[in-house]
C-alpha positions in Angstrom: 78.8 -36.5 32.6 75.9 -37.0 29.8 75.1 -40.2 31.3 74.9 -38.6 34.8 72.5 -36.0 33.5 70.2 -39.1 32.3 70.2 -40.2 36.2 68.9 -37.1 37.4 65.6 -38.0 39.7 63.5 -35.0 39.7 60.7 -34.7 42.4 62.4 -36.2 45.3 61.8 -32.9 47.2 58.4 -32.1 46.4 56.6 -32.4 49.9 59.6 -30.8 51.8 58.6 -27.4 52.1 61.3 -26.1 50.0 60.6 -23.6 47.5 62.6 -25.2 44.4 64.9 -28.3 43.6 67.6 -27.6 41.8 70.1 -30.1 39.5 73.8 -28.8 38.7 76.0 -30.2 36.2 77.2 -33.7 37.6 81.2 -33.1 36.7 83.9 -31.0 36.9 84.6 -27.6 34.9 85.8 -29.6 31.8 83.1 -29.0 29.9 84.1 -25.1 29.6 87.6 -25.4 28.4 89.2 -24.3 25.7 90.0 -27.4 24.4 86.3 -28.8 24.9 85.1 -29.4 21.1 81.9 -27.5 20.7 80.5 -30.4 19.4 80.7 -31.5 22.8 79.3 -28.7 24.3 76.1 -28.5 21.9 75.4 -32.4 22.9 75.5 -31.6 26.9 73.1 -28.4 25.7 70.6 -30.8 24.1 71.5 -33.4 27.2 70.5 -30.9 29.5 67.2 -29.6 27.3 66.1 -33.3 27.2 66.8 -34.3 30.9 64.2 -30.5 31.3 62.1 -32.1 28.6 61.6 -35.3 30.9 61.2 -33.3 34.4 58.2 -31.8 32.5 56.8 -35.0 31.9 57.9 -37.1 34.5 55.3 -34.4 37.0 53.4 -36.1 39.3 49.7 -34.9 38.8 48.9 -34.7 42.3 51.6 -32.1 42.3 50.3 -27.9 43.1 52.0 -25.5 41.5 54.8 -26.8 39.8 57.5 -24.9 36.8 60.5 -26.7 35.2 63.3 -24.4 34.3 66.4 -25.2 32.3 69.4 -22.4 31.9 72.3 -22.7 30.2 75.0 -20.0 30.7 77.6 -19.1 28.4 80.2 -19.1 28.2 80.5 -20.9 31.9 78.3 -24.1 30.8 79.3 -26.0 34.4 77.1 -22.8 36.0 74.1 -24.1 34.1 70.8 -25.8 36.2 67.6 -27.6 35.9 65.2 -26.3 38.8 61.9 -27.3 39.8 60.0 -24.1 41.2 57.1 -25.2 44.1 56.6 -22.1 45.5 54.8 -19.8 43.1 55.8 -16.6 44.3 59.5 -17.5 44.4 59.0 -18.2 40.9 57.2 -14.8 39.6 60.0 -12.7 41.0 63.1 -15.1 40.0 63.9 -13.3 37.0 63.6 -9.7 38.1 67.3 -8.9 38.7 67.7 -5.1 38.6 70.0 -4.5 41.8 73.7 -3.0 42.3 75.0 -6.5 42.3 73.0 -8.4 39.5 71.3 -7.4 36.3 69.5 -9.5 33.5 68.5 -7.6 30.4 66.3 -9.6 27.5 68.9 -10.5 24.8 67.3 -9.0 21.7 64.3 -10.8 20.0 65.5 -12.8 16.8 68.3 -14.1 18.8 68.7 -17.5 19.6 71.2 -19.8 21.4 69.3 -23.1 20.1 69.4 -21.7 16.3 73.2 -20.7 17.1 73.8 -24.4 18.0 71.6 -26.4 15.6 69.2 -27.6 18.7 66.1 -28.7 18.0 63.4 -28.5 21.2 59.8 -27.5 21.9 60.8 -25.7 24.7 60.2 -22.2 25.2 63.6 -20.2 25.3 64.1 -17.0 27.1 67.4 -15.2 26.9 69.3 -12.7 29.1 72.4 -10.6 29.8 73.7 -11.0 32.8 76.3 -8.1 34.5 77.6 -9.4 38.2 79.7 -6.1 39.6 81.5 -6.9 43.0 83.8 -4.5 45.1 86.4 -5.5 42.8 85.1 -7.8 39.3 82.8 -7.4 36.6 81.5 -10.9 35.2 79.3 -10.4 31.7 77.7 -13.6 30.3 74.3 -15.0 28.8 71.7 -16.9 30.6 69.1 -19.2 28.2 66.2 -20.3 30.0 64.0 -23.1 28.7 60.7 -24.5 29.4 58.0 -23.6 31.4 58.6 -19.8 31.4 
């Protein structure tokens, strides 16, 4: 999986008219079990901060607008993606998630997954609750977005 995340090759979709890329974890749910060491799971968090940290530098300069967004989610790590926004008014209203299905509320100031885990990055790092109600579940988990927020 780590070395799969190294072979991400961001960009490919630039000119297609899409309004985002978007890179999932390249493996199977292993890497949120129980038994996964969480030394494990802090090196495929700074795996996945590094392969945002080289999207950011790997932009083509002929490139319009252009964000690179990392999120981890926890607990459910294989939900986590890289995504390159093209379209800059899909990404101004990306994070406003106040309907009956979906809500993200700011995770308190001072808090900090990267601090939590011992990561070290230059990336900026946003953090939010997230509540998911269906007809007949309730999912509650953490998004951490990092990098060009």
């Amino acid at each position: 999986m780590l070395r799969n995340i190294e072979s991400f090759v961001p960009y490919e979709h630039r000119n297609t008219g899409r309004e985002y890329e978007c890179f999932k974890v390249p493996s199977d749910m292993f890497i949120e079990y129980p038994k996964t060491s969480s030394e494990i799971k802090t090196e495929f968090c700074r795996k996945w901060l590094k392969a945002a940290e080289r999207f950011i530098e790997q932009r083509p300069e002929d490139i319009g607008f252009c964000k690179v967004v990392a999120v981890i989610c926890m607990p459910n790590l294989w939900c986590s993606e890289i995504t390159i926004f093209y379209d800059e008014n899909y990404y101004s209203t990306f994070f406003d998630r106040h309907n009956s299905y979906q809500t993200w509320t700011p995770i308190q100031e001072g808090r900090s997954l990267l601090a939590e885990r011992n990561i070290v990055s230059a990336l900026s790092e946003r953090g939010y609750r997230e509540v998911i109600v269906d007809e007949d579940y309730t999912y509650e988990g953490e998004l951490w977005f990092y990098g060009e927020l």
